[in-house]
C-alpha positions in Angstrom: -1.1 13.9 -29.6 2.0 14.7 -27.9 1.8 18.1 -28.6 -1.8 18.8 -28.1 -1.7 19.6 -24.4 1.1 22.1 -24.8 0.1 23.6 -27.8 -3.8 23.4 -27.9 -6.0 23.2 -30.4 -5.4 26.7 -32.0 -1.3 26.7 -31.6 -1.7 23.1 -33.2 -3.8 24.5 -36.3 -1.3 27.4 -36.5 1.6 24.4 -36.4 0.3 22.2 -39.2 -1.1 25.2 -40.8 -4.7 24.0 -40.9 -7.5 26.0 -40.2 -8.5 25.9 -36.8 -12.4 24.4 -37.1 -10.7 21.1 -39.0 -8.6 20.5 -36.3 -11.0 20.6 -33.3 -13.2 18.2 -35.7 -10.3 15.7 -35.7 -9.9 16.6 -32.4 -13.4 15.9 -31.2 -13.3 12.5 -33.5 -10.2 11.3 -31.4 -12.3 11.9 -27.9 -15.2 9.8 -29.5 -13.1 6.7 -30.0 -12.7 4.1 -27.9 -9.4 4.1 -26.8 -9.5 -0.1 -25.4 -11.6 -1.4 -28.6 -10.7 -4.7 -27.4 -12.8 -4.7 -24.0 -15.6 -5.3 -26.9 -14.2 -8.8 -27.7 -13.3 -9.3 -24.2 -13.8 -7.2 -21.1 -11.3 -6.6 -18.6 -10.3 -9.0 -15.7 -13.2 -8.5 -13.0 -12.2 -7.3 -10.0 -10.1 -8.9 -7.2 -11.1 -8.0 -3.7 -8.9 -8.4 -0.5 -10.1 -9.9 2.8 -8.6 -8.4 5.7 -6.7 -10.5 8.4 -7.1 -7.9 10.9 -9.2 -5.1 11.7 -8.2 -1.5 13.1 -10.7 1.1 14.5 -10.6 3.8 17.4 -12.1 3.6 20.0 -12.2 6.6 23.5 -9.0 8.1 21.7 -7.2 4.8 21.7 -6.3 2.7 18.5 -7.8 -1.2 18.8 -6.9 -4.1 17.0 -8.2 -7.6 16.3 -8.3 -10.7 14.3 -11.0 -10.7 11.1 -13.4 -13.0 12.0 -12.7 -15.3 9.4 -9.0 -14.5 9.6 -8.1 -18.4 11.3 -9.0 -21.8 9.9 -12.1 -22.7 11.5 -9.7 -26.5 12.5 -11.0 -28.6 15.3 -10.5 -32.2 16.3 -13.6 -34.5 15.8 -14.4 -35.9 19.7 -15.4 -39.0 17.5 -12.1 -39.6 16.7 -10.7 -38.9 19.8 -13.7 -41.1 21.6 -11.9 -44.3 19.2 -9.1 -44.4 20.5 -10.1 -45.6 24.0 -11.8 -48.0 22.1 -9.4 -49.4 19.9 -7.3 -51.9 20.5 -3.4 -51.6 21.8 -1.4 -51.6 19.2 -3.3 -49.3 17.2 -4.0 -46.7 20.1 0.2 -45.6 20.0 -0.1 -44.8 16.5 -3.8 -42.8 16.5 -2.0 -41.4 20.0 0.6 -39.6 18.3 -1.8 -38.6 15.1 -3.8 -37.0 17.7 -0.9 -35.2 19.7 0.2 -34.1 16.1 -3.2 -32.7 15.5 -3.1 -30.6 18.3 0.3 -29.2 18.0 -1.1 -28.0 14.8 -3.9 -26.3 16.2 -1.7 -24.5 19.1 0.7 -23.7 15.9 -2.0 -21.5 14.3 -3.0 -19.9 17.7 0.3 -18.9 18.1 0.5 -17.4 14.2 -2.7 -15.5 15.0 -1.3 -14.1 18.1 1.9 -13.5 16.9 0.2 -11.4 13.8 -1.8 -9.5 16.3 1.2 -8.6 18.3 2.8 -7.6 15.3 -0.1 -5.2 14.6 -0.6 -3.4 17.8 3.1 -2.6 17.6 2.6 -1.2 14.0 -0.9 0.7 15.3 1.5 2.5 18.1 4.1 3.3 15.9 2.2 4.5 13.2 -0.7 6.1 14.7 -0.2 9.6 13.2 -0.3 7.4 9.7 -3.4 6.4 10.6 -5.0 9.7 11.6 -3.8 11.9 9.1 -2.6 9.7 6.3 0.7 9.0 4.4 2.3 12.4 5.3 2.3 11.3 8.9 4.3 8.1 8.0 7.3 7.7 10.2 10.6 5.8 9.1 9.7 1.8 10.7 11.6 -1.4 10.0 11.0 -4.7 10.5 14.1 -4.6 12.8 12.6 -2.2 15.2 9.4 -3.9 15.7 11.4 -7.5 15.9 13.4 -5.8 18.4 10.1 -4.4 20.4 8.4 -7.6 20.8 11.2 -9.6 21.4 10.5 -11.4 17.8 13.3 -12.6 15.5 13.3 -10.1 12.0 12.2 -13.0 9.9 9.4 -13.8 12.1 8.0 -10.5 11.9 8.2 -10.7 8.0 6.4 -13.9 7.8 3.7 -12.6 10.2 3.0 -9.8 7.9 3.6 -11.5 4.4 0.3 -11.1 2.1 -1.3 -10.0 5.1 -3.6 -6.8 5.2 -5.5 -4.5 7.8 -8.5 -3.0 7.5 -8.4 0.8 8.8 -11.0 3.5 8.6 -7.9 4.6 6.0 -9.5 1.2 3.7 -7.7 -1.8 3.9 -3.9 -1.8 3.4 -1.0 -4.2 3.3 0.7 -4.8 6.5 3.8 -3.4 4.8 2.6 -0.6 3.7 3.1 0.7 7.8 7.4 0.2 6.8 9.1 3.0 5.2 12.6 3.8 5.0 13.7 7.3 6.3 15.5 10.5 5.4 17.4 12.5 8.3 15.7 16.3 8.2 17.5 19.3 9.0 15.2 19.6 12.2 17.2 16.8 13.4 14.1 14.2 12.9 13.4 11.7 10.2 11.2 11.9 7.4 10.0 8.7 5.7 10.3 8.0 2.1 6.1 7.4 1.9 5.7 11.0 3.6 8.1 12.7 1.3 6.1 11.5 -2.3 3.2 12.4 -0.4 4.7 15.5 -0.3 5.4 15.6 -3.5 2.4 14.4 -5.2 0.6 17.4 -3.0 2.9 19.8 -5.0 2.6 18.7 -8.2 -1.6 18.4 -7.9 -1.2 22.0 -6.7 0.9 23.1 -9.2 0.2 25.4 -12.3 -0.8 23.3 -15.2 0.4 25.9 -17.5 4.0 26.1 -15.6 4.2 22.6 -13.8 7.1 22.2 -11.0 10.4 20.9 -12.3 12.2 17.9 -10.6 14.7 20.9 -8.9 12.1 23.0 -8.2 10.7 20.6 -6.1 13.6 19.6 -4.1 13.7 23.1 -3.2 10.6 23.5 -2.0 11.2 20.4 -0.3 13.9 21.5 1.3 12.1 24.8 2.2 9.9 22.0 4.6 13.1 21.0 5.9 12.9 18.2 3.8 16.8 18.3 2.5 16.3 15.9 -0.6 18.3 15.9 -3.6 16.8 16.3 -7.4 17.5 12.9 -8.3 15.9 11.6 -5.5 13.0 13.7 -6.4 12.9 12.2 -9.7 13.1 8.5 -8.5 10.0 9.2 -6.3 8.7 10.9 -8.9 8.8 8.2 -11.5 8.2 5.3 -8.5 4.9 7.2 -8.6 4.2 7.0 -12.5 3.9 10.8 -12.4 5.4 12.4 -15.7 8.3 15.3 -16.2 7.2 18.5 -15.6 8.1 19.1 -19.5 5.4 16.8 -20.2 2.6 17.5 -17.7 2.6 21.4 -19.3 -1.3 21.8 -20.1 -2.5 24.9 -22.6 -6.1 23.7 -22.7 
C-alpha cells in the first residue's frame, strides 16, 4: 500500500512481477472494502455542535459584534421573594437581607463577564479584521498581552474572558483563540503570523505537482521568496502541526 501511490498499478505488477490485470483486481478488491468495519457494530460518536457566545457580522463597511442571545443565564430574582422580606419578621429580615444583596452581586457579576467578553471581542474584530475578510493569510501576530494592555484588562482576565468561548463569523464559528497567533519578523520589516505562514504553506503544497511534490527546503525557499524568511525546520514543524505528510510520501503516480 505504501508503494502504490509512487509506483502505480503497472510499476507495482512490474515490482512483484505479476501480471498487471491481477494486480488492478486486488487493487479494485482493496477499494471495495470497508476500511472502519467496526462502524457496523457501532457507528461513530454523533456529532457535537458548538453554540456561539458571540456573534460577528458587517455591517456599512464596519465590523459589529454582540452577545448570542442565549449567550447569559437567563437569572433573575423572584419579586416574591423579595416581597417576603418586608413581611417577615426582624430577625429573619438581616439574614434574607444579605441573601438578597448576595443575589444581586451575582447577577451584576455576570453582566460584567458578558461585557467584559464583548469588550474583549471588539478589540479582537479591530485587530483582526483582515482575518476576517480574507481568511487565515490575513492573520496578524496578537497576544493576549496586547489586547490586556488595550482595554486596560489584566492578561489573565482576558484569558478567562475568552476560555471555551467561540464567535460566530460569516468565516463559521471559531474559537476566540483562534484570533492569537504568534509572529515571525519579515524581511519587509513587518510581522508575519505563525497561522498566516501554514496557510501559506498548505496553499503550496495543494498547488504543488503530485508527481514532484515540494520538499520541506523547497518550501522555505519559496517562502522566503514572499519575504517570508523561515527556516526548513520550521517549515517541517508547521508542516507536521498540520498532519500534512513529507513530500517523499505525498509523491502520486496514479
Amino acid at each position: 500500500l505504501e508503494r502504490l501511490p509512487r509506483s502505480g498499478v503497472a510499476g507495482l505488477a512490474h515490482e512483484l512481477k505479476q501480471p498487471l490485470a491481477e494486480v488492478e483486481t486486488a487493487v479494485a478488491l482493496l477499494r471495495s472494502l470497508d476500511p472502519r468495519p467496526g462502524t457496523q457494530i457501532a457507528p461513530l460518536a454523533q456529532d457535537t455542535y458548538v453554540v456561539p457566545d458571540v456573534v460577528v457580522w458587517r455591517q456599512n463597511g464596519l465590523w459589529r459584534a454582540a452577545l448570542a442571545a442565549h449567550a447569559g443565564p437567563k437569572v433573575i430574582i423572584h419579586r416574591g421573594y423579595e416581597q417576603m422580606i418586608r413581611r417577615c419578621g426582624e430577625a429573619d429580615a438581616g439574614y434574607l437581607r444579605a441573601q438578597l444583596q448576595e443575589a444581586r452581586w451575582l447577577l451584576k457579576g455576570l453582566q460584567a463577564r458578558g461585557e467584559t467578553l464583548l469588550r474583549v471581542v471588539r478589540s479582537l474584530i479591530h485587530q483582526q479584521a483582515g482575518f476576517l475578510e480574507f481568511g487565515e493569510q490575513a492573520l496578524r501576530p496578537l497576544t493576549l498581552r496586547e489586547i490586556a494592555a488595550e482595554l486596560g484588562l489584566h492578561e489573565s482576565t482576558v484569558s478567562r474572558a475568552i476560555a471555551r468561548k467561540h464567535v460566530r463569523t460569516p468565516r463559521g464559528t471559531l474559537p476566540l483563540r483562534a484570533f492569537f497567533a504568534s509572529g515571525i519578523d519579515t524581511e519587509g520589516g513587518g510581522e508575519a503570523s505563525s497561522t498566516a505562514i501554514q496557510a501559506m504553506i498548505r496553499r503550496l503544497i495543494d498547488d504543488e505537482n503530485p508527481r514532484k511534490p515540494l520538499s520541506d527546503a523547497k518550501l522555505a525557499d519559496l517562502l522566503k521568496t514572499s519575504g517570508i524568511p523561515v527556516a526548513r525546520r520550521t517549515v517541517a514543524k508547521y508542516r507536521e502541526a498540520m498532519n500534512i505528510s513529507a513530500s517523499h510520501e505525498r509523491v502520486r503516480i496514479a
